[in-house]
MARMI-346232 format. One record per residue (C-alpha): residue in one letter; z negated, x negated, y negated. Coordinates in steps of 0.25 Angstrom, whole numbers, plus 5000, padded with zeros to 4 digits. Example, Ala and Ser with C-alpha at 12.3 -4.5 7.8 and 13.67 -1.06 7.14 Angstrom:
A496949515018;S497149455004;
END
This chain:
X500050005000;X500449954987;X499149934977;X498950014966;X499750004952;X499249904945;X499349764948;X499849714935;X499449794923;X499449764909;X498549784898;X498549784882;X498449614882;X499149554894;X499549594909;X498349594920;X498549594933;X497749684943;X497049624955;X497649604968;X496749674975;X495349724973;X494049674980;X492749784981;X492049674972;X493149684961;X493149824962;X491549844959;X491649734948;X492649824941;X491949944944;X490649864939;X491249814927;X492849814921;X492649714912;X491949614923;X493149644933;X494149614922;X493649464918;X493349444934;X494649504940;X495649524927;X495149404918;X494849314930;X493549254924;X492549194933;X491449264938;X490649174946;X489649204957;X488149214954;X486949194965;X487149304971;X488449294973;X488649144979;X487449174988;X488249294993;X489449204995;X488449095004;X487949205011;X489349275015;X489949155019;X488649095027;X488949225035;X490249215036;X490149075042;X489049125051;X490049235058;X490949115059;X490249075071;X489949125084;X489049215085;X488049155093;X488049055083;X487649165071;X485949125070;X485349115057;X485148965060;X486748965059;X486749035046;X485748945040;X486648825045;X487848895040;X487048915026;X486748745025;X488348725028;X488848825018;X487748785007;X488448645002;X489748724998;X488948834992;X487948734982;X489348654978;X490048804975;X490148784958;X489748934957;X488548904964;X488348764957;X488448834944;X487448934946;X486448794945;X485448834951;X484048764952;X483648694965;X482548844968;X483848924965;X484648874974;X483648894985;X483349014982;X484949034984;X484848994997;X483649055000;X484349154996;X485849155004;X484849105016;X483949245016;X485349325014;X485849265027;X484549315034;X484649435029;X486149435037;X485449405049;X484349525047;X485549605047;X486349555055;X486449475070;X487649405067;X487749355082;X488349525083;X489349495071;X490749525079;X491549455068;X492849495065;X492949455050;X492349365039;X492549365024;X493849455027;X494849465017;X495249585018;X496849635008;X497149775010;X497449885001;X496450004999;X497350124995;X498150034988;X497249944982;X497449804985;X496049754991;X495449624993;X493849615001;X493349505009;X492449585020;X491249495023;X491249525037;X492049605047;X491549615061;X491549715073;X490749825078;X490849925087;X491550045079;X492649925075;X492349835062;X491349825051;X491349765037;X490149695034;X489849635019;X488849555015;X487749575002;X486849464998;X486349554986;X485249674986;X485349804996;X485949934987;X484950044986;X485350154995;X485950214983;X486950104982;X487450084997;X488650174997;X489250104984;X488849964991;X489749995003;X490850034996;X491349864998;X491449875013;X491750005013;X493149945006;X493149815015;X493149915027;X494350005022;X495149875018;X494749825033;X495349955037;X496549955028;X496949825035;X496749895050;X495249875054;X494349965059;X493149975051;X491850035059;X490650005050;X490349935035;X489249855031;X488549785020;X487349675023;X486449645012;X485749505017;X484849525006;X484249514991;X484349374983;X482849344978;X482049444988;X481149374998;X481449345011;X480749475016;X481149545003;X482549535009;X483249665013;X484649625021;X485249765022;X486449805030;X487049955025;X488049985037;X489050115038;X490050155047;X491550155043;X491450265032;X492950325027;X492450405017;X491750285010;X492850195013;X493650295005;X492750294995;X492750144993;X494250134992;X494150234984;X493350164972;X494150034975;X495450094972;X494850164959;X494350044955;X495549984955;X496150084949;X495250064938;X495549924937;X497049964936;X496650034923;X495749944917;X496849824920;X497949914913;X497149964901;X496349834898;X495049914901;X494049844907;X492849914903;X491349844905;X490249934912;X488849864904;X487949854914;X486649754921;X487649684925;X488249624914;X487049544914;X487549464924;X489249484922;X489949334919;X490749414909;X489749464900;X489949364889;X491249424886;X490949564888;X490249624877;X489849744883;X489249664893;X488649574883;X488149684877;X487549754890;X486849614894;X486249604882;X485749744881;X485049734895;X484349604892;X483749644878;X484749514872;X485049534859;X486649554855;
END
């Protein structure tokens, strides 16, 4: 199916061009925030990683590497192997090097990425894991929207395959959950779209960064193969791009002021955002 109108639109300065494709995380940026998309996606400025997100990136690909082996090779003690081996390549990542962080920082990163990988295998015997796919990159086209996701983990079960991704951040409330799931629920009807059958969708939340060791809450929110919220999903990530069609072709990228501005690598030249940060944290214009 060919995608959508729009993959070379103009505005009132210059011609832009639309995205290839569109990932879950570009999509909830925009939805998040126009203006932020724009200056990651349009503008191309750099938006690098924080903590959170290269310990994310350790964790995922300790994982990765530990469902490379075989299975009777999955212990903890392996994984805390694999940990030593990674690290050296980590600590010399210049994203990582400029976050300079003190000698307590840093172990409390480690400490960190360490308690996360526990909290897999809380969740988790990986000994059971019947592989079939990691760190899938996964081109299709959902209703004719070009998409692009890379499924952290595709393995078998009984009812046929199940997408698993992986979250190193805080559980959602309950209230939350539905909205959460929305990502795999798009990784499993672009897995399907490509001609696999997708039983069963998962998310793993290995933990919480700062909470103790017995503060920790590793949570798995598991669902059967859902058609209904699959369509729901694609749904939302066709509008969206949709909306990015507009915006693109009217040179409309509204902000949407918010907590967090605070923390947006833009927000020096967004005034609104400025504005916004300022305002939350009693800093005089």
């Amino acid at each position: 199916m060919e995608p959508r109108a729009g993959s070379v639109i103009a505005d009132d300065a210059r011609v832009v061009e639309a995205p290839k494709s569109l990932s879950p995380s570009g999509a909830s940026t925009f939805r998040q925030c126009a203006r932020r998309w724009k200056f990651r996606y349009v503008d191309k400025r750099p938006d690098p990683p924080g903590e959170p997100a290269l310990r994310g990136t350790f964790v995922h690909h300790v994982l990765e590497e530990l469902l490379a082996v075989a299975p009777s090779q999955r212990t903890l003690e392996r994984a805390r192997a694999i940990c030593r081996d990674l690290w050296p390549q980590l600590a010399a990542n210049s994203d990582f090097m400029a976050l300079e962080l003190p000698e307590d920082q840093e172990r409390a990163f480690r400490w960190n990425a360490w308690t996360d990988i526990e909290g897999y295998f809380a969740l988790v015997d990986p000994v059971e894991v019947d592989v079939v796919d990691r760190e899938r990159d996964v081109h299709t086209s959902l209703e004719g929207v070009p998409f692009r996701g890379i499924v952290d983990l595709v393995d078998r079960v009984p009812a046929g395959l199940r997408v698993t991704d992986y979250k190193t951040g805080r559980p959602p409330p309950q209230r939350f959950v539905d909205s959460r799931l929305s990502q795999v629920w798009l990784y499993a009807a672009a897995l399907e779209s490509v001609g696999d059958d997708v039983s069963d969708v998962r998310l793993l939340y290995l933990g919480e960064t700062g909470a103790g060791r017995g503060e920790r809450r590793p949570t798995e929110i598991a669902r059967p193969f859902d058609p209904e919220a699959v369509s729901a999903a694609v749904d939302q990530h066709c509008s969206t791009w949709d909306r990015i069609a507009e915006a693109t072709a009217t040179g409309r990228f509204e902000p949407t002021p918010g907590p967090l501005c605070s923390w947006c690598p833009y927000r020096d030249d967004c005034p609104e955002g400025q504005l916004e940060h300022q305002r939350r944290n009693g800093i005089a214009a």
